[in-house]
N, C-alpha and C positions, 0 to 999 in steps of 0.2 A: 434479702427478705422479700422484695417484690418480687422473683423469679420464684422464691417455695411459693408465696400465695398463688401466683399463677400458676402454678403448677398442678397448687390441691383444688384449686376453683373449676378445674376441667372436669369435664363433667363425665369422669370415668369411672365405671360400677363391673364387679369377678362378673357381672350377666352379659357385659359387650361382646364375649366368645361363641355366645349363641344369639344374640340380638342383633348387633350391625350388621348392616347390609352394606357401608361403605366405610375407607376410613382406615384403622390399624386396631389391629383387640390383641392383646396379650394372650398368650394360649399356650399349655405342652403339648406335646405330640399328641398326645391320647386324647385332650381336647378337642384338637383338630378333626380328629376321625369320628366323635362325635357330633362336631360341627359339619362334617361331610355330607350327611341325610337329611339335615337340616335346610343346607345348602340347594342342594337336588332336589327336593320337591320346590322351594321359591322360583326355582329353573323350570320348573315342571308347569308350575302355575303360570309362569308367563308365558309360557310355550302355549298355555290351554291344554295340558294333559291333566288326564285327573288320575292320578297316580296315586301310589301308596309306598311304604317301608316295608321290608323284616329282617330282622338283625339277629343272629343266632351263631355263636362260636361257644369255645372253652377258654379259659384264660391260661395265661403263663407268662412270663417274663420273653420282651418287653410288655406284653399286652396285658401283664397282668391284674390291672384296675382299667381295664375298656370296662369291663362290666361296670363295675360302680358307678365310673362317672356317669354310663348311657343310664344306669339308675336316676341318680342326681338332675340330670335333665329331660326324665320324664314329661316334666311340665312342660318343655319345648316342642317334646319331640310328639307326642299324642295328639295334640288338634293338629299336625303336620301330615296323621295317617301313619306313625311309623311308630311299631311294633316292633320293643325286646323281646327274645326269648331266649332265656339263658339254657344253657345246649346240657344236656346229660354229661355227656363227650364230643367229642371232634368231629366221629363220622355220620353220628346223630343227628347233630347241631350240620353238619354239610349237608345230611340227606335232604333237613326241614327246610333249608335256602332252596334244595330243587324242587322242592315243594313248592317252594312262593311261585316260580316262573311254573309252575302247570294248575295255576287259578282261573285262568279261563279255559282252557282245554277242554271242559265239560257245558262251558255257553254259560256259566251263573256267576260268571266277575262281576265283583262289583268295581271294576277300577278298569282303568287305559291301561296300566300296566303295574306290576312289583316291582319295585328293585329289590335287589338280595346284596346284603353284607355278611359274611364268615369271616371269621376270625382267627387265631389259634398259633400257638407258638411253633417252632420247629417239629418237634414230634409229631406237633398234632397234624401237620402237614403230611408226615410221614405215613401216617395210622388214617389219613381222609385220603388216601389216592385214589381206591377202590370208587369211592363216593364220585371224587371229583373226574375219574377217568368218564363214568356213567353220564354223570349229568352235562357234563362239555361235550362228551358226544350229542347227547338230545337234544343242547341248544338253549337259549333264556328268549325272551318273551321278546319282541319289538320295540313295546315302553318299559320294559323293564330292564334288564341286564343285573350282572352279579359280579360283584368283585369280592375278590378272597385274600385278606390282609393275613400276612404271615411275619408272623416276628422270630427273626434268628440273632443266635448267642454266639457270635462267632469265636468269641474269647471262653465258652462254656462257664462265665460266670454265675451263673443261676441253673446252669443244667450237669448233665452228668456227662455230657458230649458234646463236644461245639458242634451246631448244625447251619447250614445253606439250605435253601428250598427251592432254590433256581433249576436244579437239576429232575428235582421232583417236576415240576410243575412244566417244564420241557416234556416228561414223560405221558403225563396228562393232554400236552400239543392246548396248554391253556399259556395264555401273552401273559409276559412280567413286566410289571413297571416299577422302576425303583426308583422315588422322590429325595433328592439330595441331602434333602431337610426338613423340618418343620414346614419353614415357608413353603412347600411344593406338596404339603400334604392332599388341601382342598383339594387344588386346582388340580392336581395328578389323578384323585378319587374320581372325581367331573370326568377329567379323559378318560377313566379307566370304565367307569359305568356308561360313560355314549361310546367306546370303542366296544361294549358287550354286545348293547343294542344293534350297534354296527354289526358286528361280526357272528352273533349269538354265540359268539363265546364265554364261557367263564375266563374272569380277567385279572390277574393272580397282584398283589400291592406289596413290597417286602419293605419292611421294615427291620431297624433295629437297634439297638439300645442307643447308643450314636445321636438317631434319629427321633425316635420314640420318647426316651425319656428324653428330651432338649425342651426347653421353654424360648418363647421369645416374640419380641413384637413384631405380631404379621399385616404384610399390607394388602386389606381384602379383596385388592382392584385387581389381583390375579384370578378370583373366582367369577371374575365375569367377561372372561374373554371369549371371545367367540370360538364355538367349536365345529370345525368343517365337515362335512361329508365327501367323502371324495369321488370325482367326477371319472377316474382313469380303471374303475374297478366292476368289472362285470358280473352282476349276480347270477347264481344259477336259478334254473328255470321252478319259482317256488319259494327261491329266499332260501334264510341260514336260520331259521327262528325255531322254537319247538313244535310241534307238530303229534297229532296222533289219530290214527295209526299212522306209526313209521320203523318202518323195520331197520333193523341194526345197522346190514347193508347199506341202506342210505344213510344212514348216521355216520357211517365212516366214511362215504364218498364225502360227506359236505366237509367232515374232518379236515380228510387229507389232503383232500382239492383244492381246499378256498377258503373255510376258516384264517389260518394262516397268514394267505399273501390278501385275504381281507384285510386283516389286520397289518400289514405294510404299509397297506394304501390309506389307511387311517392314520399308521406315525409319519407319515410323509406328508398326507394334506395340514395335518397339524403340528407338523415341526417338534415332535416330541425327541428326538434328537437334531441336533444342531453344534454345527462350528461355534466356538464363543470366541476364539482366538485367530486371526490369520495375518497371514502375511504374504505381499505382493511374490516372494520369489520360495513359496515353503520348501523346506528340507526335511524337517524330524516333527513328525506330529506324536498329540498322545491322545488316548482315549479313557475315558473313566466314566462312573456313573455312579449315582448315590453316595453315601458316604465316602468312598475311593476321591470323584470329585473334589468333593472338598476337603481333601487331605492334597491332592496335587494342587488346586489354589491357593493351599497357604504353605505349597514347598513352593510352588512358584513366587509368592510375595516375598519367604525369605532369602531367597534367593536374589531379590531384587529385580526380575522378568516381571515388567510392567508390559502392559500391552501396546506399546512404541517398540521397548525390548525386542518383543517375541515376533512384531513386525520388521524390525530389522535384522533378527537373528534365520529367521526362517522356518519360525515357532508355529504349530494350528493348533489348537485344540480343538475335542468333540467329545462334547460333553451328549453318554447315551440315557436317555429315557428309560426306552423298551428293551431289554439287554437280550429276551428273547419273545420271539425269533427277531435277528439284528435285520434294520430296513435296509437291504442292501442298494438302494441308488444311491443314498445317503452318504454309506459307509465307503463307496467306492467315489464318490465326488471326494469327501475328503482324503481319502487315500492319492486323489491324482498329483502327479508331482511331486509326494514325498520320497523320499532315500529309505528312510526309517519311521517305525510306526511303534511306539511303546503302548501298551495294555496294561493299565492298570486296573486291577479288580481283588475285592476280597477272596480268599478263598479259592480253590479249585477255577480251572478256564471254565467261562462262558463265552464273553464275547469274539476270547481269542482263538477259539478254535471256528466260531463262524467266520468271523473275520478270515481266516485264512481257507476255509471251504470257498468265501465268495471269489477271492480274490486271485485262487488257481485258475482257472478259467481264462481270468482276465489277459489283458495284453503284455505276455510277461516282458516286455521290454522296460513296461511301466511301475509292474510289481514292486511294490516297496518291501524292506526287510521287514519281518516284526516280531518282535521282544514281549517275554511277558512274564511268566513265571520261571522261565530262564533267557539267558542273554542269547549272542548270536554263536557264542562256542560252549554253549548246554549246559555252562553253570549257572546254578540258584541268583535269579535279581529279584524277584517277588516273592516270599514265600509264601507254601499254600496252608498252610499251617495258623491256627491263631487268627488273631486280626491283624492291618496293618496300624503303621505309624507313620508319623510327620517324617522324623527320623528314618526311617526305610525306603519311604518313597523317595524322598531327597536325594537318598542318596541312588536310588535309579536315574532320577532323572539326570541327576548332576554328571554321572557316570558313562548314558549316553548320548548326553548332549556335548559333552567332551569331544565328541567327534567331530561336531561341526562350530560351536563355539562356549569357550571359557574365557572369564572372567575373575579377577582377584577376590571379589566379592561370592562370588561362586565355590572357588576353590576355598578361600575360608569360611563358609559354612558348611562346606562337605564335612572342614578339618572337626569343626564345630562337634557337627551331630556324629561324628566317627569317635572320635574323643567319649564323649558323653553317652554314645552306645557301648561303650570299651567300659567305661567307669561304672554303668546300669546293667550290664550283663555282670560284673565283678562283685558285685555290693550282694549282701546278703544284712538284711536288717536284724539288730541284735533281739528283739521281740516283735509279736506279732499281735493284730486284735485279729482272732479267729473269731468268726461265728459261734455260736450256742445257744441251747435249750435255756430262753426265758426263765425268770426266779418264777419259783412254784410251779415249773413247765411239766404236762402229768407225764411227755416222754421221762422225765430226771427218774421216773418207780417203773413207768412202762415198759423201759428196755430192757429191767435188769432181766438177768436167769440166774438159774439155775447152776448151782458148779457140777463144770463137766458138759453141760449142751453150749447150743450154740441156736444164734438167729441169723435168718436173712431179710435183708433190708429190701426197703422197695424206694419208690420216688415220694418225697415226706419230709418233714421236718427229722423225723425217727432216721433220716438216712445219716446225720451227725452223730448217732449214736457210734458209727462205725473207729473214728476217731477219739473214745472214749475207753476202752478198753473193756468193753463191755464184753464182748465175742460175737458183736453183730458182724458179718463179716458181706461179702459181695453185696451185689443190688440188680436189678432188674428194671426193663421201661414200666411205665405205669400200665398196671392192669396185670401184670408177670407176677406180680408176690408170689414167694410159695414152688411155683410152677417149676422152676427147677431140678427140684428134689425131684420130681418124679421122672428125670433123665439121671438123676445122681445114684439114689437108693437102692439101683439093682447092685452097684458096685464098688460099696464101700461098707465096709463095718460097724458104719453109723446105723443106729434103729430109730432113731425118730430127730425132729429139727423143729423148732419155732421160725413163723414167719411175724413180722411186722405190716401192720396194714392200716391206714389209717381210711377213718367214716368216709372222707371225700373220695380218695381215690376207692372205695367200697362201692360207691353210687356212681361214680365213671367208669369201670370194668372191674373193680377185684371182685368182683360178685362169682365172676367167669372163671378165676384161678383158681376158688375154693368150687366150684364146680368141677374143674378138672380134676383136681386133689381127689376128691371124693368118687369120681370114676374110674382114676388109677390106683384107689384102696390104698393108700400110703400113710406113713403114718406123720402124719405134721401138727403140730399144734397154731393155730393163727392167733394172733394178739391182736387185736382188733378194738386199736381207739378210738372212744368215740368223744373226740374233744370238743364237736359241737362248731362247727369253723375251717373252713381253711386258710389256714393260717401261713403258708406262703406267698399271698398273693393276696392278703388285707383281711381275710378273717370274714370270708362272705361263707353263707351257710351251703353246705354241699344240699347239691340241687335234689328235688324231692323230698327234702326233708323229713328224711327216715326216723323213727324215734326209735330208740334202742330197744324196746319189747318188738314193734316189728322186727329191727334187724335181725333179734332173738329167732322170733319166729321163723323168717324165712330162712334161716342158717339152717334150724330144723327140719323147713321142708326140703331144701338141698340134701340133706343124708348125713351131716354133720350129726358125729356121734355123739358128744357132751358138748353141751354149751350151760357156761358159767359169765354171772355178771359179776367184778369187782370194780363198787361206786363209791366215790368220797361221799354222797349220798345216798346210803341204801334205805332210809327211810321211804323215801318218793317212790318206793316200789310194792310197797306193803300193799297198796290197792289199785298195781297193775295186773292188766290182763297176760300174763306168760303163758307158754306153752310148757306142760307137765314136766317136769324134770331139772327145769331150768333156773339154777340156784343164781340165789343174790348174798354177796357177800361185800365186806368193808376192803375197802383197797387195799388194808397193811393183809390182807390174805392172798393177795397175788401171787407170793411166791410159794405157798403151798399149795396154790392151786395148780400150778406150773410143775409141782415137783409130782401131783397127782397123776395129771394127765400125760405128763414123758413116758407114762408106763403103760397107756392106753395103746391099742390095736385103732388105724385109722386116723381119721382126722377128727379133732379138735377145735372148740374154738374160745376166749375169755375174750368176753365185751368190757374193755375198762373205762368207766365211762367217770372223767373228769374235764371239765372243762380246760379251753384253751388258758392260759393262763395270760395272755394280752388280751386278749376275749374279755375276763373277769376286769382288766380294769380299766377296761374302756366301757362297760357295764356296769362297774360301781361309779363312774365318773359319772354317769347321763341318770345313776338312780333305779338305772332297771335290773342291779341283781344287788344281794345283799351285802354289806360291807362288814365283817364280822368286828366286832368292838372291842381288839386284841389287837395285843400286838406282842413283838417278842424284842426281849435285846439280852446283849452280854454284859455280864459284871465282871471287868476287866481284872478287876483284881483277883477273881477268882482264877478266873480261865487262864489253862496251863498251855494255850496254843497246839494243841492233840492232833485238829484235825480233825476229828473222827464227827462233825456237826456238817462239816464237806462233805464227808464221807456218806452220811447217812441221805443228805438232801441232794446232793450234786448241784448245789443252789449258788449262781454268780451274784447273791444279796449277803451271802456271808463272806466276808471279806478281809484284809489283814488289818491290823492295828498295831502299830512301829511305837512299843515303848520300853524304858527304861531298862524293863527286864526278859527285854525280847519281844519276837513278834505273837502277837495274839491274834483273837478276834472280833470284828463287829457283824450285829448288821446294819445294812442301809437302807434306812427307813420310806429313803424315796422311791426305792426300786422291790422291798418285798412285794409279793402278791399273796402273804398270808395262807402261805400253804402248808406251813409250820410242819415242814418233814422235819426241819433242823433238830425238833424237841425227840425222836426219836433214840436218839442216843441217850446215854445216862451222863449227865456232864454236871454238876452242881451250879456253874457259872448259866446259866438261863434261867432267864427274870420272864416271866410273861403279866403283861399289865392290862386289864383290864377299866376300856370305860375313859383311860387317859388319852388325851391329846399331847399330838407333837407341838413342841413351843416353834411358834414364825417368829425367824427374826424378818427384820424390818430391813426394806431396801432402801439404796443407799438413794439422791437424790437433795432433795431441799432440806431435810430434818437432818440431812449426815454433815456435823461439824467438818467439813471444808471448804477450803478457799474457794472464791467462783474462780468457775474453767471456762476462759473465753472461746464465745463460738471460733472455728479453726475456719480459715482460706482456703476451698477448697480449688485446688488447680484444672485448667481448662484439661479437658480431653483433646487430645488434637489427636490421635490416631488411633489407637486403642490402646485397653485395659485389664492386667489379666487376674483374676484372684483365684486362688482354692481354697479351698475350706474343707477342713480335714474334719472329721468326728465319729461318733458310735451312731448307731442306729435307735432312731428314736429318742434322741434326746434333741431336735429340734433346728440340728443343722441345715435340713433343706429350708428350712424357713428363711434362713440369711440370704438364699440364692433367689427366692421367690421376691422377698422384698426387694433385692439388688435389681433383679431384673423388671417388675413394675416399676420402681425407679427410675430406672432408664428410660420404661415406657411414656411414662409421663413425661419426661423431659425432652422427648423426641430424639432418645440417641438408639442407638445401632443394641441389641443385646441379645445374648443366649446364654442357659443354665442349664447345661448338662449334669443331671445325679446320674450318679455312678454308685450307685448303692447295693447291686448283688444281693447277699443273704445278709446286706445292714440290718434286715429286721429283726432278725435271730444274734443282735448284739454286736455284731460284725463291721467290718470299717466302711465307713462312707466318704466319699471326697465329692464333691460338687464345685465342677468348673466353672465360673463366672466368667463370660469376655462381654466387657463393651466398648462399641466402637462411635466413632464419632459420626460415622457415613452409619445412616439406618438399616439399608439391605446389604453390608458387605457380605459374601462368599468367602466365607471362611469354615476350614474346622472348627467345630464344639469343643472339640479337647484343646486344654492348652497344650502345645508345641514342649517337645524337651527343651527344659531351661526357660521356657515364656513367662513362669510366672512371675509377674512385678509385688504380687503381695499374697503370703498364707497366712491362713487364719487357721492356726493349730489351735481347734477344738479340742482335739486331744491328740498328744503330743508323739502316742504309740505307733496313731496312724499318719501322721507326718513324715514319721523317720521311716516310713516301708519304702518299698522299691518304685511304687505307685505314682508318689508323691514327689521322691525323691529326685524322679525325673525328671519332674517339671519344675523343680527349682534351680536357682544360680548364684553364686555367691557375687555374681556381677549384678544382678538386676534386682533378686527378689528382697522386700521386707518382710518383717513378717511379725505377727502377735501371737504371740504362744502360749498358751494353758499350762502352766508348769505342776499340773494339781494332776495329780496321778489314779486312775481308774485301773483298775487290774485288770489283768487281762483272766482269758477266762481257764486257761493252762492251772492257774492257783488253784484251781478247785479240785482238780488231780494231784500237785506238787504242793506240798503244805510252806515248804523250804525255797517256793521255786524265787528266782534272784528277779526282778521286773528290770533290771537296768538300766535305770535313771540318769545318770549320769552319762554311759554309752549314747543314750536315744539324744539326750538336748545336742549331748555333742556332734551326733547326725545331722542334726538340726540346723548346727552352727556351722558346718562344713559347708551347706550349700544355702544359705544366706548372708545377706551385707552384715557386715560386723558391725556396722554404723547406723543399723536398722535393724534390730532384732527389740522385742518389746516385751518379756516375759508375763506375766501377768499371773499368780498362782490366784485361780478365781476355778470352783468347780462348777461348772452350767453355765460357763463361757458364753455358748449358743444363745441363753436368754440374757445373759449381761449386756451382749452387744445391743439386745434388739433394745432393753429398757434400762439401763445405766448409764448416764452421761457421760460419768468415768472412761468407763468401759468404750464407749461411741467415739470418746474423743481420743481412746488408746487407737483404736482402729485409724480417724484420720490423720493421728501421728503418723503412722504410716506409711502414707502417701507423701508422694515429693511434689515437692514446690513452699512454699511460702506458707508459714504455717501461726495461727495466731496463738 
């Protein structure tokens, strides 16, 4: 009891991530990179510069909530002089960054300098090169500099492509630096913007979900290390800074010249690559960076390669910073003396192809072998495929370390992770929690058609229609809707198509597709939601804030031949300004208006304008939209279990009900969003109640007749600790990993909380890695290791038994608390009949946990039991081994 009081007496407040200057703050990834600017100008201040911010990208996964948070710390960030500006798009939002750096150019700064932040996922990397080729030619300011944070999906969990950006940003001849972790986020951004200044380069930061989404206690004495200029690097005559007039010409001389091996001479004065590992007599070195890193640190730990090990095996590591261009005095110090060099990296070669450009040259007597994405007789050791695993790299290293030494402990963890990669590649889980369109989601009416057409999907939430049997079929990058058809329709005997198009991506470039449409005279009809949100990436409003009569209007002025509005409110239009012609009709008219315009010459467009449907209830929650004073449910005894209330809504709030005389239906009251397509159908079993509240029962707690449950002994940490926690999206799972790891902060132990959550928010599975460890800064991966986890926490039980999860359980190690209360998956809303198998999934369940630790628990909202039922808190430290009251 004295160590909790000390604990909560510490005087730690969520604002330490932006307020300390020393010390440890709690923080996710995305925090951090708003903690970055933060950072940089207190630097700026003691330096005596009077500097300023501007921050302007597009969001996506991982970066998908940068914008919000840099909202949320407005108050931080504005007496600091740093300026959000959320980007239209990508090359936009890049161009406005080279904007910042040409504020004195004209002699009327008000500042020493700008620094510039861009943003943007994979894609948008893709779609800014033009931008970013230009403006890294022309150079950033002296006190300012630019770093350009790019978040890649390497596993295409959230995209329609896995994407890398290293290869882009090579192309551009702008410097990459890849932070291992959270903890290296500041301190990496500090190097990345004085290596701008340095070099007047754009200075490219990758990130990725790994890295991104991880939480964890950071130690802030790495943001005040000292940052060197280097003494060995000679400028050209004038500097590398922007300048005007400056013709092209010289823009590519300072380019090609000296940018560059500017930038060498800044990872070299600064040691932004470095040995971690050596030994007096080395043999087999390895290289890694960013996340790769710390996936070889914890093949290395289970392997048992301590650094005494790796010293007297003839073990180096070098661990790289800057991946490109690689600092070659560096790369070649550590190269001397080894036999073998393994390359580990996500993805396609970076480092290993410079790496072997620097090292032909060199003294080939001294040339060491090197391994990477294949071994030394050209079969596959890394693949470039996906992302990697603990599992994978292990078994590289394990395989050529073999050459020069093994060990029983070696060799049985190769046997380990071969096994358990044999049994993970085999397994196919008997159901799945796929994604879907939210209860009352306005895609469930927006995607239907027409029988006999067809639509083309774009980048959206509307792209899950494709998996629906709807007839949405292909997809395009953002900003493509549409565009297609007009390479398709010379030659095929289709006459017209629907596109899908959603407000946001409208106001990022589909504006441009239906432009094109309309130039090529084709005949397509656009479906054009305007749900008010975008809602992949937290439900922020698409920038500019078009209101549906303009969008009206301007489709108009594009050439768009009919334009029709279908609104769940068409009242609110009765005294809008439209342009002539431009009808408003009730949303149940969608589909003759659809069946109208297939037979139009040209392009088309319906505006269907219903709100997001997490939108609405996060909006009736705070009071700011109206909460309609209905509700609906089933009279079980009525209802013959048809279906056809699925059928009508495509709604995951109507749900089965397992009785007596078969299965039927409910809904569930906690998950409607009152969008009552259900009542559509003709069914007599629908009650709709007016003006009635749902009855609370009451938690359980001091008033619940039971025995007291003695506080439990909780066991020392002596090395670390692994949990998972399986759930659905949005019902509150990340919260368990948030608590766990303030927890730990407070305690002063070691922690990180990777969400792995994808399209969780579209209902989808989420699992959130927990490790803590007893040593505060260990170097470790975020994910738990195949087989690591000591304890699941089956929120729901669907997504424990997938392949995900499956991996990282052990029938040797893990316990586990399990939600035996069953959520449907979202399959039922297509298959009236379909089989959820209950029994299949526990037994998954039980395959890869201790028999002697399994803890079922049938409780639905599992996620808030633990946080507020003693019950429930004291099922969890059941769980855990040791000594238990």
């Amino acid at each position: 009891m004295i160590r909790g009081l000390q604990m909560f007496m510490q005087k730690v407040t969520l604002d330490d991530k932006y307020q300390l200057r020393s010390g440890r703050a709690y923080m996710t990834g995305i925090q951090a990179l708003v903690r970055l600017p933060i950072v940089q100008r207190w630097r700026d201040i003691e330096a005596g510069l009077n500097t300023a911010g501007f921050i302007s990208g597009y969001r996506g996964s991982p970066l998908g909530t940068y914008d919000m948070e840099l909202m949320r710390a407005k108050s931080y960030l504005e007496p600091l002089h740093v300026h959000f500006e959320p980007g239209l798009n990508e090359d936009l939002a890049a161009t406005s960054v080279w904007g910042s750096q040409q504020s004195n150019l004209a002699g009327q700064g008000l500042y020493d300098g700008v620094f510039g932040i861009w943003y943007g996922k994979g894609p948008g990397v893709d779609r800014s090169m033009d931008v970013f080729k230009h403006a890294n030619a022309a150079g950033t300011m002296e006190h300012g500099g630019v770093l350009a944070i790019a978040g890649d999906d390497h596993a295409a969990k959230s995209s329609t492509l896995p994407h890398q950006t290293e290869h882009d940003f090579m192309s551009a001849m702008m410097p990459v630096l890849y932070p291992a972790g959270v903890r290296e986020f500041v301190e990496f951004g500090l190097l990345g913007l004085a290596m701008s200044r340095y070099t007047g380069a754009w200075v490219a930061f990758k990130t990725t979900s790994d890295t991104a989404e991880t939480s964890a206690s950071i130690d802030l004495e790495g943001e005040k290390r000292s940052i060197i200029l280097p003494t060995d690097f000679e400028m050209p005559q004038g500097g590398l800074h922007i300048r005007w007039p400056d013709p092209w010409r010289g823009q590519d001389t300072r380019l090609q010249r000296y940018k560059g091996f500017a930038a060498h001479a800044f990872a070299r004065a600064n040691q932004i690559d470095k040995v971690v590992l050596d030994s007096p007599n080395p043999r087999f070195g390895i290289i890694a960076s960013g996340k790769a890193y710390l996936d070889v640190c914890q093949a290395l730990h289970e392997m048992g390669i301590t650094k005494e090990v790796a010293s007297e095996i003839g073990l180096r590591l070098y661990k790289v910073g800057m991946v490109w261009p690689l600092e070659p005095q560096g790369a070649r110090a550590f190269a001397e003396g080894l036999e073998e060099v393994l390359v580990v990296e996500e993805k396609r070669e970076m480092i290993e192809y410079q790496l072997m450009q620097q090292l032909y040259n060199w003294k080939e007597s001294a040339r060491p072998r090197i391994v990477g994405k294949h071994d030394d007789k050209g079969r596959w050791l890394l693949s470039p495929d996906n992302e990697l695993d603990i599992s994978l790299v292990s078994h590289a290293i394990a395989s050529r370390l073999a050459h020069f030494h093994n060990t029983p402990l070696i060799r049985d963890r190769l046997a380990w992770f071969e096994a358990r990669k044999s049994a993970a590649e085999a397994y196919e889980p008997e159901t799945a929690r796929t994604p879907f369109f939210c209860s009352g989601c306005p895609h469930n009416s927006s995607t239907r058609l027409p029988e006999g057409s067809r639509a083309l999907a774009g980048i959206g939430c509307h792209i899950m229609a494709i998996n629906m049997d709807r007839h949405n079929e292909t997809f395009t990058q953002m900003g493509g809707e549409g565009t297609p058809w007009i390479g398709t329709h010379h030659f095929t005997k289709e006459k017209h198509i629907f596109a899908n198009l959603g407000d946001g991506t409208y106001s990022h470039s589909g504006i441009l597709a239906i432009r094109a449409s309309v130039a090529a005279k084709v005949n397509i009809t656009y479906k054009l939601l305007y749900n008010d949100a975008v809602a992949m990436t937290g439900g922020q409003e698409a920038e500019g804030h078009l209101s549906v009569p303009q969008i009206a209007a301007q489709l108009v002025a594009e050439g768009v031949g009919r334009v029709a509005i279908a609104s769940e409110r068409p009242e609110i239009y009765a005294k809008a300004t439209l342009p002539p012609d431009v009808e408003v009709h009730e949303r149940d008219q969608l589909m003759n208006l659809q069946y109208e315009m297939r037979e139009m010459n040209g392009v088309t467009a319906i505006i269907y304008d219903q709100t997001c449907a997490a939108e609405k209830r996060r909006r009736r929650k705070r009071g700011k939209m109206e909460d309609p004073d209905k509700r609906v449910i089933i009279n079980d005894q009525v209802c013959e279990g048809c279906g056809d209330c699925s059928v009508q809504s495509n709604c995951v709030s109507v749900e089965p009900l397992e009785t007596e005389l078969g299965r039927k239906r409910q809904i569930n009251q906690s998950t409607c969003n009152k969008d009552f397509s259900c009542l559509k159908g003709f069914c007599p079993s629908f009650v709709t109640v007016k003006g009635g509240q749902l009855k609370k029962s009451k938690a359980g707690g001091k008033e619940t007749d039971l025995p007291d449950v003695p506080m439990p002994k909780v066991p020392a940490l002596e090395e670390s600790y692994n949990i998972l926690v399986t759930g659905i999206g949005g019902t509150g799972v990340l919260t368990i990993g948030a608590l766990l790891g303030m927890a730990a902060h407070l305690e002063g132990k070691g922690c990180s909380v990777l969400d792995m959550a994808g399209l969780a928010q579209k209902g989808g599975a989420v699992l959130s890695h927990i490790r803590l460890f007893a040593e505060q800064d260990r170097e470790a991966s975020a994910k738990i290791i195949t087989g690591g986890a000591n304890l699941l926490l089956a929120c729901d039980s669907v997504v424990a038994s997938g392949k995900d999860a499956q991996t990282a359980l052990s029938e040797e190690r893990t316990r586990a608390v399990i939600n035996t209360t069953l959520t449907p998956v979202a399959d039922f809303v297509r298959n009236r009949d379909l089989d959820f198998k209950e029994l299949a999934v526990q037994k998954a369940i039980a395959a890869r946990t201790m028999k002697d630790g399994r803890f079922p628990l049938p409780a639905t909202g599992l996620a808030t039991a633990l946080m507020g039922d003693s019950i429930a808190t004291n099922m969890f430290i059941l769980a855990m081994p040791g000594k238990r009251g």
